[in-house]
N, C-alpha and C positions, 0 to 999 in steps of 0.2 A: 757323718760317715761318708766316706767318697764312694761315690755311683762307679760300679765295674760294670766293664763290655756286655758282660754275664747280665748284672742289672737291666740295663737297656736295651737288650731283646726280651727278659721276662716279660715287658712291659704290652699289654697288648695293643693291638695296635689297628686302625680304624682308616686307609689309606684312601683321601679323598670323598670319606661319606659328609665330613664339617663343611665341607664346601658344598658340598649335593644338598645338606639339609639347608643350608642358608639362601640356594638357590628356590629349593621346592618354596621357603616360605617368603621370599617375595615374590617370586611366581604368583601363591596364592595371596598375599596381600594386594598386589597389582587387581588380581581377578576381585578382588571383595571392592575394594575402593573401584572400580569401574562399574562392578552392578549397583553400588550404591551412587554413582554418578547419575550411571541411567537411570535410576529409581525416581533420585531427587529431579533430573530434567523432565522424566513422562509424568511427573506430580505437579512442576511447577506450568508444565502444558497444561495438565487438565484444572489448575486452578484459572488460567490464562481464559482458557477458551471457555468454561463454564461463566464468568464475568463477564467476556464477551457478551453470550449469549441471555446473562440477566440484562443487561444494561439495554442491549438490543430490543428485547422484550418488553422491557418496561419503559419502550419509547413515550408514552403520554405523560412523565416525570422525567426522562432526557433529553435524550436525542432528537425524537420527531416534535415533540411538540413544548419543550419546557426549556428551549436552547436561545439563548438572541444576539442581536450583533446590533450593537445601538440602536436597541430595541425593533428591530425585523429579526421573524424569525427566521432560523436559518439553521436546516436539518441533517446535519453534521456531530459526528463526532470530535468531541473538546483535540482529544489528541492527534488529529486528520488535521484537525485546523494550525494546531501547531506545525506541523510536517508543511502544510503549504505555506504555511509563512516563510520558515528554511527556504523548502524548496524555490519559490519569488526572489529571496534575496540572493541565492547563490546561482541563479541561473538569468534574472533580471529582463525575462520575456518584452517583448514591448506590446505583443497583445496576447490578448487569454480566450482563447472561442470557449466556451464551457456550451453546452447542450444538455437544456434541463434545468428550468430558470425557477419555478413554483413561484414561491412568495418571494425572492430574488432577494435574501438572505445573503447567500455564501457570492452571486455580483456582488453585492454591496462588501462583503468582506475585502473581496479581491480587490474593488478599485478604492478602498479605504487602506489597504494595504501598499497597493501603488502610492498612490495618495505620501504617504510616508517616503517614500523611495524617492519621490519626486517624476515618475516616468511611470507610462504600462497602460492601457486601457482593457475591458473589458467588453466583448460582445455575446449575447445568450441569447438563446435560443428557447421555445418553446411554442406546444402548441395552441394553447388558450392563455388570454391573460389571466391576468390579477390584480383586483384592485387593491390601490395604496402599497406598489413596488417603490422602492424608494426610487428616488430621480437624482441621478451622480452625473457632471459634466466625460466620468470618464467611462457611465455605461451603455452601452446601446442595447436597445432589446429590439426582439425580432419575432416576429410572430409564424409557424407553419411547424412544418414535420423537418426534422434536421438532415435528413434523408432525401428530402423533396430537391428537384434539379433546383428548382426555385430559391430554395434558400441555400442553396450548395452556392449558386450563383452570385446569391449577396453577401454571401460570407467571403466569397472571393474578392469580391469590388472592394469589399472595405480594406481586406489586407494589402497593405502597400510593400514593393515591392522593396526586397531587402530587409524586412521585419524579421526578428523573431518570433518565433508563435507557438506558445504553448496550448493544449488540449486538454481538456475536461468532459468526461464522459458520463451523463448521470439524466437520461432518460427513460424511454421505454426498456424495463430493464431483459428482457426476454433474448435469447442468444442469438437466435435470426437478426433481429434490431442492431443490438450492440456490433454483433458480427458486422453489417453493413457499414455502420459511423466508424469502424477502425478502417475499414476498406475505404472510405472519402475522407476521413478528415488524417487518418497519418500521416498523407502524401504531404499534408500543409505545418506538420510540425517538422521545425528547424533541427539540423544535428546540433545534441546538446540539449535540448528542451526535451520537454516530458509531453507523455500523452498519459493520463490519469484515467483508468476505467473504473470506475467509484461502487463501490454495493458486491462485489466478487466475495461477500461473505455470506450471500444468500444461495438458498439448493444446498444447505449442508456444511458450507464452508463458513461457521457453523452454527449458521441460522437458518432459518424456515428451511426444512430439509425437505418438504413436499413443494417447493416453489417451482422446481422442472428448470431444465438447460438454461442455466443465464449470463451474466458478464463473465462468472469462471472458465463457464464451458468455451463462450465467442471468444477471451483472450486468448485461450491455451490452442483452439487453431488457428488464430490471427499469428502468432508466435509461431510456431510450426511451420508456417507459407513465408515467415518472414522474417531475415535478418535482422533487420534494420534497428529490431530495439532489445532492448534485456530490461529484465524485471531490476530494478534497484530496490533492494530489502533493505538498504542503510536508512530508507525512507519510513521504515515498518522499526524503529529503534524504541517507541514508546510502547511495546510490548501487543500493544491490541492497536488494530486500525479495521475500518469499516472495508478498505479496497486492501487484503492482503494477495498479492501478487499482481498486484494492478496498479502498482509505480511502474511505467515504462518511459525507460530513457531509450532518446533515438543515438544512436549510437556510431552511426552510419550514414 
């Protein structure tokens, strides 16, 4: 039966609500899938940083004491260790000052890493020895406070002029200290090279939360007074690292 004029005004009629409801409901879809984004990110964080802080813990089976580098031990995280490897071959330092030698472990990685590269040496730093560090043609050790004019002095002579020079920072770890070695030894890494403040997951960040102002606290006003470098997180890609905001690239 053919539809009259009559017909199609009977018909009631709804001007512009099909559009509003299909609005309201991806509106409200958009809202659901975003809280459920956030949900799954602040879940996949606290699984992140909860393993963190087992693995941490349970350094006498990891980390601190159950870790080796052709058999020395060497007190690092599996995944730190990968990141410095990247980090050596994509920046290709020719020397590495590291401060904070122990059982001279993570030297021995470093100039075994060189080693492969064919280039780069290795000089560290610390206050007491240790017997049976390994002996590498490309490490030098050094013995005092990394802070002392003394060895601020010999670290100087060794570097030849026109080097690049990357930083390792993993001694006394208390923020006065670390504050200070960023204030002497920045000036001596190259733009382009990194200065590494190593442990910025201790005081909370998110282990020993009773440890008081340390590498976190020293970087974040080393940063503040100073242009010169930015945090590089591309370095933090393996989800958990021992130095998270303490990849600093000199930039400047």
């Amino acid at each position: 039966m053919p539809t009259t004029a009559t017909d199609e005004q009977a018909k009631p009629t709804r001007p512009g609500i099909d559009r509003l409801d299909l609005i309201v409901a991806i509106a409200i879809s958009l809202m659901i899938g975003a809280c459920a984004a956030a949900l799954w990110m602040s879940r996949e964080a606290w699984i992140v940083e909860r393993f963190h802080a087992y693995y941490y813990d349970h350094g006498n089976k990891t980390w601190d004491r159950n870790t080796f580098w052709l058999g020395t031990p060497i007190e690092k995280l599996s995944m730190d260790l990968m990141a410095y490897q990247e980090l050596l071959w994509d920046t290709k330092p020719d020397v590495l000052l590291e401060m904070g030698t122990a059982r001279g472990g993570s030297a021995y990685y470093f100039a075994s890493i060189f080693d492969l590269m064919g280039r780069g040496r290795v000089i560290t730093v610390d206050i007491q020895g240790e017997p049976g560090r390994p002996v590498h043609p490309r490490i030098t050790y050094l013995l005092g406070s990394s802070t002392s004019p003394e060895i601020v002095r010999q670290v100087e002579a060794l570097v030849k002029p026109g080097e690049k020079v990357m930083v390792v920072l993993d001694s006394d770890h208390h923020a006065p200290h670390v504050l200070r070695e960023l204030q002497i030894y920045s000036r001596m890494v190259t733009p382009g090279q990194y200065l590494v403040v190593e442990d910025t997951n201790i005081n909370g960040h998110p282990v020993l939360p009773g440890y008081g102002p340390g590498p976190a606290e020293a970087t974040a006003e080393f940063l503040a007074g100073n242009k010169n470098f930015a945090v590089d997180r591309s370095r933090e890609k393996f989800l958990i690292t021992f130095y998270p905001g303490g990849w600093l690239k000199r930039v400047r």
